[in-house]
PyMOL Python script that loads the backbone (N, CA, C, O; Angstrom):
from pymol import cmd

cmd.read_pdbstr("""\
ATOM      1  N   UNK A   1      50.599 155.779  81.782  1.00  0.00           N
ATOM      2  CA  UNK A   1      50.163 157.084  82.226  1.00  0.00           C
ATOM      3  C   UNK A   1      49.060 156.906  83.263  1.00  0.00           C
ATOM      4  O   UNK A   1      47.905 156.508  83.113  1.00  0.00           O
ATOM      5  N   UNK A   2      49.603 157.237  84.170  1.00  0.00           N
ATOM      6  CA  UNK A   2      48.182 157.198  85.695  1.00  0.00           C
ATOM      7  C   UNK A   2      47.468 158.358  85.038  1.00  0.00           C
ATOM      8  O   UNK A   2      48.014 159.343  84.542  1.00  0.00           O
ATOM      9  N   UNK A   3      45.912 158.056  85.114  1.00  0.00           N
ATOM     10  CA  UNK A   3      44.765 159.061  84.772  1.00  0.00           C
ATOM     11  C   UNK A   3      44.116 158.812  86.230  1.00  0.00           C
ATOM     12  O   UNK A   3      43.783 157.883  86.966  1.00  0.00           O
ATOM     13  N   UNK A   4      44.148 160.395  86.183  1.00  0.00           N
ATOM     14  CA  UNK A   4      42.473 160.649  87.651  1.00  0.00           C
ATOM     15  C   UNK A   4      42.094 161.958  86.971  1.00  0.00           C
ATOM     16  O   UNK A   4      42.702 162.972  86.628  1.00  0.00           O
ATOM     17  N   UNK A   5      40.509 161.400  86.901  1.00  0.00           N
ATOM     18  CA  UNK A   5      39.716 162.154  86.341  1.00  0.00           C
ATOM     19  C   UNK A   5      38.615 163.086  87.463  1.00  0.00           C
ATOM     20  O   UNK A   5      38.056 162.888  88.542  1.00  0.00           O
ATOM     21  N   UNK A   6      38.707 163.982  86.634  1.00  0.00           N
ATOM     22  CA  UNK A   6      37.287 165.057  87.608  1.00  0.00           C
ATOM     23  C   UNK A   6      36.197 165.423  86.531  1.00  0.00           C
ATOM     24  O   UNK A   6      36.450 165.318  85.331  1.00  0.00           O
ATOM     25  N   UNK A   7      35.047 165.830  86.970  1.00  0.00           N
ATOM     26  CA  UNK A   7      34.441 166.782  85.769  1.00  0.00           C
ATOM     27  C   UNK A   7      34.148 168.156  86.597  1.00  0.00           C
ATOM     28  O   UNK A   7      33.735 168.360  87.738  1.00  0.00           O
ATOM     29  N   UNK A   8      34.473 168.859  85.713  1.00  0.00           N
ATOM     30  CA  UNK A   8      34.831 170.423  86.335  1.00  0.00           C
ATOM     31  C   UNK A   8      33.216 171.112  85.823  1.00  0.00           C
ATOM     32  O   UNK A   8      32.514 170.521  85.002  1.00  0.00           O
ATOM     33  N   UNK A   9      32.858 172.279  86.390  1.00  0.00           N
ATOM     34  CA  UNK A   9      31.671 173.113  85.725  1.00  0.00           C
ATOM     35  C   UNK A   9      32.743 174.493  85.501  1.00  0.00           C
ATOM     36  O   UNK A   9      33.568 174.943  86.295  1.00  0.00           O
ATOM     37  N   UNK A  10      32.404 174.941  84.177  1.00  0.00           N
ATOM     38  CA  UNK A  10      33.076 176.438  83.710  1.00  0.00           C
ATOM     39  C   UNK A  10      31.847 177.561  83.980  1.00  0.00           C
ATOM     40  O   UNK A  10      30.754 177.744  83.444  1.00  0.00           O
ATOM     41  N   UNK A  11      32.605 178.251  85.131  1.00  0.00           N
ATOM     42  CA  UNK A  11      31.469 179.539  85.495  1.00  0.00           C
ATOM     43  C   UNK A  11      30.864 180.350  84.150  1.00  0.00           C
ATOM     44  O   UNK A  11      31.095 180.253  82.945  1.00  0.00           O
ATOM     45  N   UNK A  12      29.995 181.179  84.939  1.00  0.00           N
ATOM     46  CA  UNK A  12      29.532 182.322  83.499  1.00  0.00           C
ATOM     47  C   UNK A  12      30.705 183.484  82.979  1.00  0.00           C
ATOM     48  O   UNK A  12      30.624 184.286  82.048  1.00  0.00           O
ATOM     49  N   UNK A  13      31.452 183.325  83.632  1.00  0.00           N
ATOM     50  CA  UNK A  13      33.171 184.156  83.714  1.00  0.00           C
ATOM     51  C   UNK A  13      34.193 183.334  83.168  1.00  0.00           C
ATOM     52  O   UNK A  13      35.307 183.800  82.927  1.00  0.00           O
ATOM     53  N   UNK A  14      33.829 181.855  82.903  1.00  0.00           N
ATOM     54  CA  UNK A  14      34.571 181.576  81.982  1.00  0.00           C
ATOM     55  C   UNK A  14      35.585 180.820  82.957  1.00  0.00           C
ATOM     56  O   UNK A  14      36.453 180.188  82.355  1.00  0.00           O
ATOM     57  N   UNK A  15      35.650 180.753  84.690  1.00  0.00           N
ATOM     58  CA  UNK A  15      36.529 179.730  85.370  1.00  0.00           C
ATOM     59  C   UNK A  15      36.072 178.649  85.857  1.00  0.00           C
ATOM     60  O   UNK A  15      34.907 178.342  86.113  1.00  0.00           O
ATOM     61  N   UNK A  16      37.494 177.792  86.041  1.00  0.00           N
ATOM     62  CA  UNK A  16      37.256 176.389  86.679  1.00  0.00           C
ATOM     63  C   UNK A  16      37.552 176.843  88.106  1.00  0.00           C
ATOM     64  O   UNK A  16      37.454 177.978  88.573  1.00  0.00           O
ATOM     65  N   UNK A  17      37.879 175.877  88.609  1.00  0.00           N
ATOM     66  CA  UNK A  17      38.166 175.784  89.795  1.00  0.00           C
ATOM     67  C   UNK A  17      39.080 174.168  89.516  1.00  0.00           C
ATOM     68  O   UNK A  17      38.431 173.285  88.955  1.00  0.00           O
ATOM     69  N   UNK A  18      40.272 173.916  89.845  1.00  0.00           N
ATOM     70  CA  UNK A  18      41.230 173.144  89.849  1.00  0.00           C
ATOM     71  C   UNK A  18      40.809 172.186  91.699  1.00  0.00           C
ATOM     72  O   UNK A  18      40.633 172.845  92.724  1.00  0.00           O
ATOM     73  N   UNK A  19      40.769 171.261  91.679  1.00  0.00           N
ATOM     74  CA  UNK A  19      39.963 170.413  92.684  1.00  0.00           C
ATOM     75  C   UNK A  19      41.638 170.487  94.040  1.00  0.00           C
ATOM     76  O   UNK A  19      42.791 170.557  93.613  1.00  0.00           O
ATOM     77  N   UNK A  20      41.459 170.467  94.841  1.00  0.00           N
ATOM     78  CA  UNK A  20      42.291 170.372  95.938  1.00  0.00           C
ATOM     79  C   UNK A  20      43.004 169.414  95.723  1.00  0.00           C
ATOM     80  O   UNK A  20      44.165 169.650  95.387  1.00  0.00           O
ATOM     81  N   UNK A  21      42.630 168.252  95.823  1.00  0.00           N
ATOM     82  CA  UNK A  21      43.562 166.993  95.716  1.00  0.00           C
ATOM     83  C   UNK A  21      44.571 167.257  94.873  1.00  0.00           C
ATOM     84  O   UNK A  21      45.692 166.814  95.127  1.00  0.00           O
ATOM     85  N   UNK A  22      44.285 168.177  93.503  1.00  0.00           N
ATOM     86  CA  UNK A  22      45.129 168.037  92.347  1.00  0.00           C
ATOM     87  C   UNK A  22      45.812 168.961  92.710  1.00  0.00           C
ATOM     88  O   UNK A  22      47.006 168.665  92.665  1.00  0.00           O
ATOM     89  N   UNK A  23      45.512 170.489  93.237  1.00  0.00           N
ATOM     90  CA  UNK A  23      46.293 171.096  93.607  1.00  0.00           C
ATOM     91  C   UNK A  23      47.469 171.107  94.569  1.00  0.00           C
ATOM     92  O   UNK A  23      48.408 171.904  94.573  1.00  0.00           O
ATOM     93  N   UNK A  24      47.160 169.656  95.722  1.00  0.00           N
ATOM     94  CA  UNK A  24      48.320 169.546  96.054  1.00  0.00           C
ATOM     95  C   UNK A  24      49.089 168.231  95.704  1.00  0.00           C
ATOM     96  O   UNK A  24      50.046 167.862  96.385  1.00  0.00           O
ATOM     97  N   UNK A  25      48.639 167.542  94.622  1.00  0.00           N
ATOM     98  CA  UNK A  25      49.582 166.668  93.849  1.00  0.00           C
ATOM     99  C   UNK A  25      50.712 167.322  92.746  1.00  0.00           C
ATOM    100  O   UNK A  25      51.728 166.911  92.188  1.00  0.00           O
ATOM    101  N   UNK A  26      49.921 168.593  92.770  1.00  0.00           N
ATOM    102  CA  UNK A  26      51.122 169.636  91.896  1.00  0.00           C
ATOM    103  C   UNK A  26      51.688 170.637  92.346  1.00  0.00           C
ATOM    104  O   UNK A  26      52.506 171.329  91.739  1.00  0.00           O
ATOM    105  N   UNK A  27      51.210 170.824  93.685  1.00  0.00           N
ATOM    106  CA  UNK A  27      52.484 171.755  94.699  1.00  0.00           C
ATOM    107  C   UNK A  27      51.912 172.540  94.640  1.00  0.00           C
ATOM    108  O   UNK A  27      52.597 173.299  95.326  1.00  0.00           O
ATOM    109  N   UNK A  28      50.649 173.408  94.199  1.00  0.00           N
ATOM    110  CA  UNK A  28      50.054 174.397  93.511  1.00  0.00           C
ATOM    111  C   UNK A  28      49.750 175.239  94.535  1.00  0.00           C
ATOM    112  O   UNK A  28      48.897 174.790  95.301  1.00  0.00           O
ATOM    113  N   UNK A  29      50.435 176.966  94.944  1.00  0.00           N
ATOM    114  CA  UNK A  29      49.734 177.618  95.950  1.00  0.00           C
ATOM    115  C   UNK A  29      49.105 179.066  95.196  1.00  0.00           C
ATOM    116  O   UNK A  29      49.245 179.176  93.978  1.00  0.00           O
ATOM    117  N   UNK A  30      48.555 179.933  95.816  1.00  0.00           N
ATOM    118  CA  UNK A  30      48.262 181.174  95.076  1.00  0.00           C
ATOM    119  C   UNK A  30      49.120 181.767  95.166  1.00  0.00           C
ATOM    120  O   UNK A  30      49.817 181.927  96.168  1.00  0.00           O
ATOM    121  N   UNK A  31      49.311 182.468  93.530  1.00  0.00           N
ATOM    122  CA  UNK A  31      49.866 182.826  92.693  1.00  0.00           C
ATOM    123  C   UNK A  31      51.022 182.411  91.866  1.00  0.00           C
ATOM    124  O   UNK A  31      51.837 183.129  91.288  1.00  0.00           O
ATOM    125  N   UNK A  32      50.907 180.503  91.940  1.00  0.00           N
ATOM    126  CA  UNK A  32      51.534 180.142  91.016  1.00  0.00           C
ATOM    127  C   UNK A  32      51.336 180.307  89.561  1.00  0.00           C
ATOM    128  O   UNK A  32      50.244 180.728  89.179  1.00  0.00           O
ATOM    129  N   UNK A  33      52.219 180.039  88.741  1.00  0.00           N
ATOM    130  CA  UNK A  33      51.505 180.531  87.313  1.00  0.00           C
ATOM    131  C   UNK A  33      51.884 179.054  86.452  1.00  0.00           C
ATOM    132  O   UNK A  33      52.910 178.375  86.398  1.00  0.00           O
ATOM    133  N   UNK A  34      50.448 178.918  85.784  1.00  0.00           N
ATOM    134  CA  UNK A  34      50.279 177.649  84.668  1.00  0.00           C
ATOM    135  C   UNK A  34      50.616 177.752  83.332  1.00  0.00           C
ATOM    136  O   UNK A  34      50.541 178.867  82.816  1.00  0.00           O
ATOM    137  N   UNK A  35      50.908 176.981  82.795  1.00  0.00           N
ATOM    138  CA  UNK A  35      50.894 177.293  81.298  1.00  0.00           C
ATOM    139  C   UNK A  35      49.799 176.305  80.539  1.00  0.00           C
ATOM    140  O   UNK A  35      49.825 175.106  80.818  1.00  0.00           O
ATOM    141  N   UNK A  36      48.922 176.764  79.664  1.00  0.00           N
ATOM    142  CA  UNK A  36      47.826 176.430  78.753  1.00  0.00           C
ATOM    143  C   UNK A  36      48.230 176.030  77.713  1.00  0.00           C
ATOM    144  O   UNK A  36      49.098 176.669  77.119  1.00  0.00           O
ATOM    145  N   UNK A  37      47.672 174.766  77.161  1.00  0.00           N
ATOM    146  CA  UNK A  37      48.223 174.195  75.741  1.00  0.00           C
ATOM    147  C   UNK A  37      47.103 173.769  75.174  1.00  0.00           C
ATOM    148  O   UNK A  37      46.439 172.915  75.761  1.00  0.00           O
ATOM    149  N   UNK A  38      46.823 174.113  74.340  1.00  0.00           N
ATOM    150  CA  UNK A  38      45.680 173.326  73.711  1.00  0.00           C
ATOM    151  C   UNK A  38      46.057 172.277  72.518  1.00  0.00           C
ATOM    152  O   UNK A  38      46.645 172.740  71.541  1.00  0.00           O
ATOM    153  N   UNK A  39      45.671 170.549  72.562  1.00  0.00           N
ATOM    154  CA  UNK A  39      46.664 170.125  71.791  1.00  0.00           C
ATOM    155  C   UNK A  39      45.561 169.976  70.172  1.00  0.00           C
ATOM    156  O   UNK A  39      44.406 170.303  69.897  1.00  0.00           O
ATOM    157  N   UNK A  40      46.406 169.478  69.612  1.00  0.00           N
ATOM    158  CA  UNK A  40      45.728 169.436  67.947  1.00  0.00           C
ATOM    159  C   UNK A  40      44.064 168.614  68.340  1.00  0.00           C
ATOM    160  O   UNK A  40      42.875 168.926  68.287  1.00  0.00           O
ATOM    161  N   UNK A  41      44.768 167.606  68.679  1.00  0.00           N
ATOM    162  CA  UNK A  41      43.387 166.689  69.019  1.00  0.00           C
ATOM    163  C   UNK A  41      41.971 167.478  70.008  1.00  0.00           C
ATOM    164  O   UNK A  41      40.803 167.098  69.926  1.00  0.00           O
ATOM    165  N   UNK A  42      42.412 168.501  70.804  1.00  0.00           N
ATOM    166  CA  UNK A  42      41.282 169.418  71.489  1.00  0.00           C
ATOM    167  C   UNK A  42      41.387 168.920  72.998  1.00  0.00           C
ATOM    168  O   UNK A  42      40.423 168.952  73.764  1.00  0.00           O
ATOM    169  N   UNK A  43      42.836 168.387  73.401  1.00  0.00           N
ATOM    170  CA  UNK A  43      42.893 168.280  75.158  1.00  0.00           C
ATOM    171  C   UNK A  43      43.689 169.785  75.472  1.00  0.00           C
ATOM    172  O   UNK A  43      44.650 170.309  74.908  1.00  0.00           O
ATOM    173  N   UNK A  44      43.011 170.138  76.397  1.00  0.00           N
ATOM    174  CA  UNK A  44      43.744 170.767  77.092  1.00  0.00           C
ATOM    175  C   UNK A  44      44.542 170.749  78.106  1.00  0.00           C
ATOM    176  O   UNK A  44      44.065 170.270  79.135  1.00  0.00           O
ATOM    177  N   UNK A  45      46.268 171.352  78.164  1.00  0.00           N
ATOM    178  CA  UNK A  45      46.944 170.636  79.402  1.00  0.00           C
ATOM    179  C   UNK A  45      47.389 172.029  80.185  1.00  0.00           C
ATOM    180  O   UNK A  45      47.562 173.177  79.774  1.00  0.00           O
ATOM    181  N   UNK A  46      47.514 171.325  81.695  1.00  0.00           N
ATOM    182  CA  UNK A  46      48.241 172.744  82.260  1.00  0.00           C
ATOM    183  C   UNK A  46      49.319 172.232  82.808  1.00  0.00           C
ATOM    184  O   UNK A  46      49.303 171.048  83.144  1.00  0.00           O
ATOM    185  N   UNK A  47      50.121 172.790  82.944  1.00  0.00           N
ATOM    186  CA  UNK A  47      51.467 172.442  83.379  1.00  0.00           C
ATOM    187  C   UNK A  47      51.742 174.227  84.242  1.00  0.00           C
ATOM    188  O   UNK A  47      51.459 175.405  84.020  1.00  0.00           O
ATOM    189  N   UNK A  48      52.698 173.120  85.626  1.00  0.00           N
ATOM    190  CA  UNK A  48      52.606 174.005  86.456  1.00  0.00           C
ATOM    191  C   UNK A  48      54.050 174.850  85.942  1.00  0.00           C
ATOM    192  O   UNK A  48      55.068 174.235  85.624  1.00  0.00           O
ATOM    193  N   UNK A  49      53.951 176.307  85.922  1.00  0.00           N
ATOM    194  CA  UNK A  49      55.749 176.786  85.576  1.00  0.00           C
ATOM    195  C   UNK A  49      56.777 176.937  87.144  1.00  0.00           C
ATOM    196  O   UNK A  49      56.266 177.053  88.258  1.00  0.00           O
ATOM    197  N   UNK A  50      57.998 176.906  86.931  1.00  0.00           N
ATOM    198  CA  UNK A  50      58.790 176.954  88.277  1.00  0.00           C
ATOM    199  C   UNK A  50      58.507 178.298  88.775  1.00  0.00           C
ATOM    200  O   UNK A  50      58.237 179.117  87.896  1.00  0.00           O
ATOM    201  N   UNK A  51      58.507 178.812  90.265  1.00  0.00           N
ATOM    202  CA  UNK A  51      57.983 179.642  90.621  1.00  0.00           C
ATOM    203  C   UNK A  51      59.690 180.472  91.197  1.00  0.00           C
ATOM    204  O   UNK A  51      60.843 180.064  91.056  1.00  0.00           O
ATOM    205  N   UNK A  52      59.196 181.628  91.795  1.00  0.00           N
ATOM    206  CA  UNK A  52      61.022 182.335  92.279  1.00  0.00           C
ATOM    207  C   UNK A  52      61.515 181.318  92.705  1.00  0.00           C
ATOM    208  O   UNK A  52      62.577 180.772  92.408  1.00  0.00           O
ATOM    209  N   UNK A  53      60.485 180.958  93.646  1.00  0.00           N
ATOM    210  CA  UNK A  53      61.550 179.534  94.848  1.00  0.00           C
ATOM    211  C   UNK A  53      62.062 178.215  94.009  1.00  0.00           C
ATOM    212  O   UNK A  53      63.011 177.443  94.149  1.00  0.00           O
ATOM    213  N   UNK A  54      61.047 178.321  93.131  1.00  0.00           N
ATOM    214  CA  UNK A  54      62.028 176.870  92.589  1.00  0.00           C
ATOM    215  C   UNK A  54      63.253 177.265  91.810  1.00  0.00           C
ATOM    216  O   UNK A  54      64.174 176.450  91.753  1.00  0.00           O
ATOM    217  N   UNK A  55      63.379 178.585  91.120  1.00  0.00           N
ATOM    218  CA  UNK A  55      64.434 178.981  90.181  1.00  0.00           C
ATOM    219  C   UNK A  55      65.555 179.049  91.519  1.00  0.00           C
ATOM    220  O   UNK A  55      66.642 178.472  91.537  1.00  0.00           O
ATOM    221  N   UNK A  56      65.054 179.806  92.488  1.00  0.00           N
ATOM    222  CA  UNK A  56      66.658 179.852  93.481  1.00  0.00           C
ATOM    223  C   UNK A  56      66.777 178.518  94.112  1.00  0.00           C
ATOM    224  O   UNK A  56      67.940 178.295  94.449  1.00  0.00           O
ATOM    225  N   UNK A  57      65.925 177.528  94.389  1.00  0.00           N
ATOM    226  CA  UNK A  57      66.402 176.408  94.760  1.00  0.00           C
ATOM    227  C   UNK A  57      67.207 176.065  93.380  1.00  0.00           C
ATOM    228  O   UNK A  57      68.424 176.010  93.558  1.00  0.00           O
ATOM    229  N   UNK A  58      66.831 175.853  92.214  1.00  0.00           N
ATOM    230  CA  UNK A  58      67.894 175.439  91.079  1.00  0.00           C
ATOM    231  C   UNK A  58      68.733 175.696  91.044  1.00  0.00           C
ATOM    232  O   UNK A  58      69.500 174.792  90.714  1.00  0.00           O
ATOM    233  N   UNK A  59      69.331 176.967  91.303  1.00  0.00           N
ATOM    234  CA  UNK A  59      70.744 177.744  91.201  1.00  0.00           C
ATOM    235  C   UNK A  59      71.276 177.771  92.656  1.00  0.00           C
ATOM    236  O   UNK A  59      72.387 178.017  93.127  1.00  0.00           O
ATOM    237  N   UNK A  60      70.464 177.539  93.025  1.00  0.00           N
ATOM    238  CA  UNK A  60      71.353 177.890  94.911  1.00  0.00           C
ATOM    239  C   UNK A  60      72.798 176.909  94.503  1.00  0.00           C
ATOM    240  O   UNK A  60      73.893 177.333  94.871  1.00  0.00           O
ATOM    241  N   UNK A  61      72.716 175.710  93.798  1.00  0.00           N
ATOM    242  CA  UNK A  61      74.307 174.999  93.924  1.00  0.00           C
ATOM    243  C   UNK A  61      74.725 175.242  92.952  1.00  0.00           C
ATOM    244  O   UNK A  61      75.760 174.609  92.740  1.00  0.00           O
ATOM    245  N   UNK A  62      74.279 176.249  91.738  1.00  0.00           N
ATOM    246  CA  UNK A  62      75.762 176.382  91.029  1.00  0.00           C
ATOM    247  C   UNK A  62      76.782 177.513  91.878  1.00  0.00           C
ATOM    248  O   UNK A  62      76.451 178.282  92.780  1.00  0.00           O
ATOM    249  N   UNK A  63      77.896 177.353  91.360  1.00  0.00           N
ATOM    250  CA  UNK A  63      79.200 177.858  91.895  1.00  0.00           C
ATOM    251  C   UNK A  63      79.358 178.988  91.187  1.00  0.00           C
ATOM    252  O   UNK A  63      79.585 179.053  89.979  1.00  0.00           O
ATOM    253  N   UNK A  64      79.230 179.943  91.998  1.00  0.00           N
ATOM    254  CA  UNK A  64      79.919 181.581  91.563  1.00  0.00           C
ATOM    255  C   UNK A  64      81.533 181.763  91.849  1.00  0.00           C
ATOM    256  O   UNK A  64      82.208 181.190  92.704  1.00  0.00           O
ATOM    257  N   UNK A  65      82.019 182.922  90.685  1.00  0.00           N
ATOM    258  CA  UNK A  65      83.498 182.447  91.288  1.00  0.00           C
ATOM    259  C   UNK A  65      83.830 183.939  89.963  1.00  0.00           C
ATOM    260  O   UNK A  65      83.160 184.136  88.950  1.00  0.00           O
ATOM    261  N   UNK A  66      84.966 184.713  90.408  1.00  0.00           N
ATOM    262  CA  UNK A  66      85.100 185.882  89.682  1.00  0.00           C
ATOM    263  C   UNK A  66      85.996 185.051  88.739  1.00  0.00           C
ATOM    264  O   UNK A  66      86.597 184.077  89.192  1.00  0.00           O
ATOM    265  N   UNK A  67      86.130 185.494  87.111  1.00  0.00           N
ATOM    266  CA  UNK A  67      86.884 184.749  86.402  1.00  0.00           C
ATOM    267  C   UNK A  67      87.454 186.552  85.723  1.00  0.00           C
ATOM    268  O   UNK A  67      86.813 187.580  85.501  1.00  0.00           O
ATOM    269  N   UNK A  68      89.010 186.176  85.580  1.00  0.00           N
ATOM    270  CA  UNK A  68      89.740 187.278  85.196  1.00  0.00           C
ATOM    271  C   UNK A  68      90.774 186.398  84.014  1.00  0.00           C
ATOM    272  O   UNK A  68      91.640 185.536  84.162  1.00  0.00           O
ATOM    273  N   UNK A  69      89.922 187.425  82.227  1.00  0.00           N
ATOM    274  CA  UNK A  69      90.535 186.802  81.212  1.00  0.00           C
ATOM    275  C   UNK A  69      91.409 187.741  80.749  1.00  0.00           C
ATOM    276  O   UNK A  69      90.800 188.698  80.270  1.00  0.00           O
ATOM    277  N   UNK A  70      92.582 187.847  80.704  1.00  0.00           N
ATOM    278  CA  UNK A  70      93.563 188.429  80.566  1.00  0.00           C
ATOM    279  C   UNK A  70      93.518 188.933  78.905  1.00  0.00           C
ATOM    280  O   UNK A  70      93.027 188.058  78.192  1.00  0.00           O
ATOM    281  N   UNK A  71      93.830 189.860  78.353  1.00  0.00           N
ATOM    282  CA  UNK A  71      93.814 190.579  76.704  1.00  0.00           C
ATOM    283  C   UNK A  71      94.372 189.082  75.629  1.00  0.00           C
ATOM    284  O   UNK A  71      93.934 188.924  74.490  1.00  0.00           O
ATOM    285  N   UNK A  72      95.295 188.203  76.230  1.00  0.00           N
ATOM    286  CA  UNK A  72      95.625 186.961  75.164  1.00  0.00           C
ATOM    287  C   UNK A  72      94.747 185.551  75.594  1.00  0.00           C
ATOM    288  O   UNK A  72      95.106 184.393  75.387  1.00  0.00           O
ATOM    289  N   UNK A  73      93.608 185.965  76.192  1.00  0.00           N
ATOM    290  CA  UNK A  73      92.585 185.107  76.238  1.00  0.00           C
ATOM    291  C   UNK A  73      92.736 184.071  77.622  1.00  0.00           C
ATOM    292  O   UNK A  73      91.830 183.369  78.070  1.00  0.00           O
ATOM    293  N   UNK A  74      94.103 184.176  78.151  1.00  0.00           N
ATOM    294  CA  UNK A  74      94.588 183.349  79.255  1.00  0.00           C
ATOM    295  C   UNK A  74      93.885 183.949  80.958  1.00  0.00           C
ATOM    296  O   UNK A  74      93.689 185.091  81.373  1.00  0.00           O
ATOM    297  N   UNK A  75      93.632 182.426  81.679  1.00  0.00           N
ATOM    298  CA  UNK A  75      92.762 182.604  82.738  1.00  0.00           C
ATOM    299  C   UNK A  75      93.931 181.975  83.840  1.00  0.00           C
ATOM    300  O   UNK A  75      94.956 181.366  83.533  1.00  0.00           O
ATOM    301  N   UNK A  76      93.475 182.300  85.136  1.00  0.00           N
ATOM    302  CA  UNK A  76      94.147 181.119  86.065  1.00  0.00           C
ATOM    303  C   UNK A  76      93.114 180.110  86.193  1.00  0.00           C
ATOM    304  O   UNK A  76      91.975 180.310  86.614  1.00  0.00           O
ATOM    305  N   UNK A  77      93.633 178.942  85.773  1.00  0.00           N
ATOM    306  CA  UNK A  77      92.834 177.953  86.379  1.00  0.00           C
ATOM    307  C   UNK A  77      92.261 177.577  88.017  1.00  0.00           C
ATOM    308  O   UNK A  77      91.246 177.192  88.599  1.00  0.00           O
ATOM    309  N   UNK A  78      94.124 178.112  88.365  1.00  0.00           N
ATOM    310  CA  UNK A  78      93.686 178.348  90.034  1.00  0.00           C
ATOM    311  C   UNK A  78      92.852 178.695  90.812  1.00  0.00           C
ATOM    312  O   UNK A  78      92.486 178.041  91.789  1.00  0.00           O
ATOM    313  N   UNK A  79      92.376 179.961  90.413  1.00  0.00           N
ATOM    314  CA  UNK A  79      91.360 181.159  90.984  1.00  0.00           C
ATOM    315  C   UNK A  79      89.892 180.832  90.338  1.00  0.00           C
ATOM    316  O   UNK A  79      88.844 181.275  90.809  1.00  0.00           O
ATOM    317  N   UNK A  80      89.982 179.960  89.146  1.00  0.00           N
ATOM    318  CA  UNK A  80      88.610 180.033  88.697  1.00  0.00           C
ATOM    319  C   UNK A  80      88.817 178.016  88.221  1.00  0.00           C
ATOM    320  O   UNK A  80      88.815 177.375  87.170  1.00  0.00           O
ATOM    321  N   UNK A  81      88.923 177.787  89.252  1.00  0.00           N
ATOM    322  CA  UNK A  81      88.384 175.972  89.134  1.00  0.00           C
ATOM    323  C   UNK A  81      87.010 175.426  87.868  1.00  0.00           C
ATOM    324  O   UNK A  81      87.052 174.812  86.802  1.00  0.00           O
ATOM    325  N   UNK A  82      85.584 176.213  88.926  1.00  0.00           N
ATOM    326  CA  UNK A  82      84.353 175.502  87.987  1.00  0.00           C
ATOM    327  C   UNK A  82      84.617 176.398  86.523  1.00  0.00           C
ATOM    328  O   UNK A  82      84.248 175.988  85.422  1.00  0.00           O
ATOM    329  N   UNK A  83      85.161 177.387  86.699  1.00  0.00           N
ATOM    330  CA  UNK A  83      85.222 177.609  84.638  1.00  0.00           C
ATOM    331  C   UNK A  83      86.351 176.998  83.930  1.00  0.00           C
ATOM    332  O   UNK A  83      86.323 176.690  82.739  1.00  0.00           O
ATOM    333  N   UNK A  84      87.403 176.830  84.765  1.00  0.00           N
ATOM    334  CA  UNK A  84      88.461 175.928  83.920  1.00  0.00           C
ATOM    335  C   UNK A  84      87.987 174.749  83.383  1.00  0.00           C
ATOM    336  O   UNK A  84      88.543 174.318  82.373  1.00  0.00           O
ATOM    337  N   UNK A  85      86.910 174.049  83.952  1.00  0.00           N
ATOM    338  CA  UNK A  85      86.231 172.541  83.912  1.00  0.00           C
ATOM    339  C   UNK A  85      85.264 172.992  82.864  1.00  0.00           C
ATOM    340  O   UNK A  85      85.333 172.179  81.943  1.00  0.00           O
ATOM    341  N   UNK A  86      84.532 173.782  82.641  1.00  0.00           N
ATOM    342  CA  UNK A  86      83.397 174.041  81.757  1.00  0.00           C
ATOM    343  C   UNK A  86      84.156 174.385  80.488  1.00  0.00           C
ATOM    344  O   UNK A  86      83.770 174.043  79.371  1.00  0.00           O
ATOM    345  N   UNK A  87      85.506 175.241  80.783  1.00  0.00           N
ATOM    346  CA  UNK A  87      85.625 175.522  79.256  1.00  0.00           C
ATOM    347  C   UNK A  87      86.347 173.616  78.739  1.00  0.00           C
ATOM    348  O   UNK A  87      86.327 173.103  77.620  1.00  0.00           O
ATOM    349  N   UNK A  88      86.656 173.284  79.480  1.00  0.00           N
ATOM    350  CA  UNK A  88      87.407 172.103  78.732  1.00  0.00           C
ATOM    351  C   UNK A  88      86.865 170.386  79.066  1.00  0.00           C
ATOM    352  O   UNK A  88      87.452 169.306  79.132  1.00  0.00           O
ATOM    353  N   UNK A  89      85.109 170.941  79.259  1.00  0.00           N
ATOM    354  CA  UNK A  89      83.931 169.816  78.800  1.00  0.00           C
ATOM    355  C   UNK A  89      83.872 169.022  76.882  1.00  0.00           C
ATOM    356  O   UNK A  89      84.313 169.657  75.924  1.00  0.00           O
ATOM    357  N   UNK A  90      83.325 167.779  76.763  1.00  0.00           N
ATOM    358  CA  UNK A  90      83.577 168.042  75.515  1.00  0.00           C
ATOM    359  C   UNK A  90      81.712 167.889  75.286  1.00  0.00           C
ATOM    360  O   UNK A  90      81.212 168.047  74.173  1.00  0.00           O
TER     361      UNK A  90
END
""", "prot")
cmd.dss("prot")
cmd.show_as("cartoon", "prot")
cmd.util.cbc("prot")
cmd.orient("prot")
C-alpha cells in the first residue's frame, strides 16, 4: 500500500480542506461527491463516488437493441443478438 501523508487543520465549522496534489491524484473537481467511512479501528476513509460522466462513460458501450418476447416466451435471436447471448451465459 503506497502511503502519502498530510496533516490537515479542521476549521471551527468543522472542514478540511483536501490538499491539491490529492485532489488531482483522485480526479477530484467541484461537486464531486465522497463517501465517508469511519473504520472500527477510528481511520477515516474517503472514497471518491462515480460522477454522471463516469456512469455514461460506463454504459456508453453497452448495446441497446429492442427485444420482442412473443406470449410462448419465444424471441428472434436475429433481431436481438446481445440478449440471445445473455440469456444463454452460464
Amino acid at each position: 500500500m503506497i502511503r502519502d501523508n498530510k496533516t490537515l487543520k479542521v476549521s471551527s465549522r468543522g472542514r478540511v480542506v483536501i490538499p491539491l496534489d490529492f485532489r488531482k491524484r483522485m480526479h477530484l473537481s467541484t461537486g464531486d461527491q465522497l463517501e465517508m467511512t469511519l473504520s472500527d479501528d477510528g481511520r477515516l476513509i474517503l472514497e471518491k463516488l462515480p460522477s454522471n460522466s463516469d456512469w455514461k462513460k460506463l454504459i456508453a458501450d453497452i448495446p441497446v437493441e429492442q427485444v420482442t418476447v412473443e406470449q410462448d416466451g419465444r424471441y428472434d435471436p436475429v433481431k436481438s443478438p446481445n440478449f440471445d447471448k445473455w440469456m444463454h451465459e452460464e
